[in-house]
C-alpha positions as CSV (number, residue, x, y, z in Angstrom):
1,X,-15.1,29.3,42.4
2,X,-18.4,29.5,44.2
3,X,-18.8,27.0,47.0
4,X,-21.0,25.7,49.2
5,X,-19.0,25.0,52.2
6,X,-18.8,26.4,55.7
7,X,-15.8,28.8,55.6
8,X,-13.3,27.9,59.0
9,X,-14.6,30.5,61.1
10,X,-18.6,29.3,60.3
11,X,-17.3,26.0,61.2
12,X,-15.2,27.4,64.2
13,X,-17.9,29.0,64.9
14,X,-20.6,26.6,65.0
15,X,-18.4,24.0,66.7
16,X,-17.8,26.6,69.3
17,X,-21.9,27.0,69.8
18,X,-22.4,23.2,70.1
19,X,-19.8,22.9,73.0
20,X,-21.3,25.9,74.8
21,X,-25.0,24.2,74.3
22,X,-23.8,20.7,76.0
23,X,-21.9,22.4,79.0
24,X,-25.1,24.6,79.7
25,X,-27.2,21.5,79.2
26,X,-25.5,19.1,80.7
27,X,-25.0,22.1,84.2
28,X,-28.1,21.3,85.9
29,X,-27.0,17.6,86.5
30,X,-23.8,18.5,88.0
31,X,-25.3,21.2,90.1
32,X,-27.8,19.0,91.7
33,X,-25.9,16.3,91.8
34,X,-25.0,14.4,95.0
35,X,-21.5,13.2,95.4
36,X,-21.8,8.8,97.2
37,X,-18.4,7.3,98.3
38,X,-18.1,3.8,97.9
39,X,-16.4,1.8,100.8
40,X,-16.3,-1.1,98.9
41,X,-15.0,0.3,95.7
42,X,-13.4,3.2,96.9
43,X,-15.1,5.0,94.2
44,X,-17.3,8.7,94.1
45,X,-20.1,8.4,92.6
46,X,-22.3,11.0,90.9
47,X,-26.1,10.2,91.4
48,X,-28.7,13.3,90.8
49,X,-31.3,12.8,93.7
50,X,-34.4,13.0,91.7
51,X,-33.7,12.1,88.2
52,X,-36.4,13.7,85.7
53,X,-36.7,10.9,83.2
54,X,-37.6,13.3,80.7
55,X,-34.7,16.0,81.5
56,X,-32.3,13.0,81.0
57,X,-33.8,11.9,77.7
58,X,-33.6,14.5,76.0
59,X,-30.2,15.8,77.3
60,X,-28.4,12.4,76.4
61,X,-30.1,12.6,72.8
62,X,-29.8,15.9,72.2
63,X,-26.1,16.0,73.4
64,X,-25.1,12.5,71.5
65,X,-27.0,13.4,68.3
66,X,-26.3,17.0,67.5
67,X,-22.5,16.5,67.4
68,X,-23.3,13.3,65.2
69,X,-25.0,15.5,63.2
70,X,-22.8,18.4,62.8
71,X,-19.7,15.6,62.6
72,X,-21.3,13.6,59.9
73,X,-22.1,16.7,58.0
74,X,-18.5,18.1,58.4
75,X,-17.3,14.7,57.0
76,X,-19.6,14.7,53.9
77,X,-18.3,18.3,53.6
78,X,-14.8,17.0,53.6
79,X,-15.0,14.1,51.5
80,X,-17.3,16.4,48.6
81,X,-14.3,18.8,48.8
82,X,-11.7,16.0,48.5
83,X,-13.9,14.6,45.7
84,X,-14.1,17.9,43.5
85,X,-10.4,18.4,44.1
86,X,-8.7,15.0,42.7
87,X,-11.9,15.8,40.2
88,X,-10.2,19.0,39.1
89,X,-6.9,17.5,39.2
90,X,-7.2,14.6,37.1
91,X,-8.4,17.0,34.1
C-alpha cells in the first residue's frame, strides 16, 4: 500500500551522508589543531590556535542539529508506522 516512508537504503543512505558531512566538517579542527600536555593533569589537550568564532558556530550547530533533525524525523517516521500498523490490526 502506498507509503510515505524512506525505504532502508534512503535511510541508509542518508544516514551514511550525514556522517560523511560531520567528519569533513569537523577535519579542519583536527588538522590545525595543536596537541598541549598538561603536567598537572597529565592530560592532552586539543586547542585549535586561532579559533574562528564563526567556523566553530556554525560547525557545533550544524553538526548537533542536523542529526536532531534527521533523528527526530526518523522517530516520527517510526512511531506513524507503528501507529498505522496496531491501526490495521485492531480492524
Amino acid at each position: 500500500m502506498g507509503g510515505s516512508g524512506f525505504k532502508t537504503r534512503q535511510a541508509a543512505a542518508i544516514v551514511v551522508c550525514v556522517w560523511i558531512y560531520n567528519v569533513l566538517y569537523t577535519v579542519p579542527l583536527a588538522v590545525w589543531a595543536e596537541l598541549k600536555f598538561s603536567k598537572k593533569r597529565g592530560v592532552i589537550r586539543c586547542r585549535s590556535g586561532d579559533e574562528d568564532v564563526n567556523y566553530l558556530l556554525a560547525s557545533r550547530i550544524v553538526n548537533f542539529f542536523v542529526p536532531l533533525a534527521i533523528t527526530w524525523a526518523s522517530y516520527i517516521g517510526i512511531i506513524y508506522k507503528l501507529k498505522t500498523s496496531i491501526n490495521k490490526a485492531n480492524l
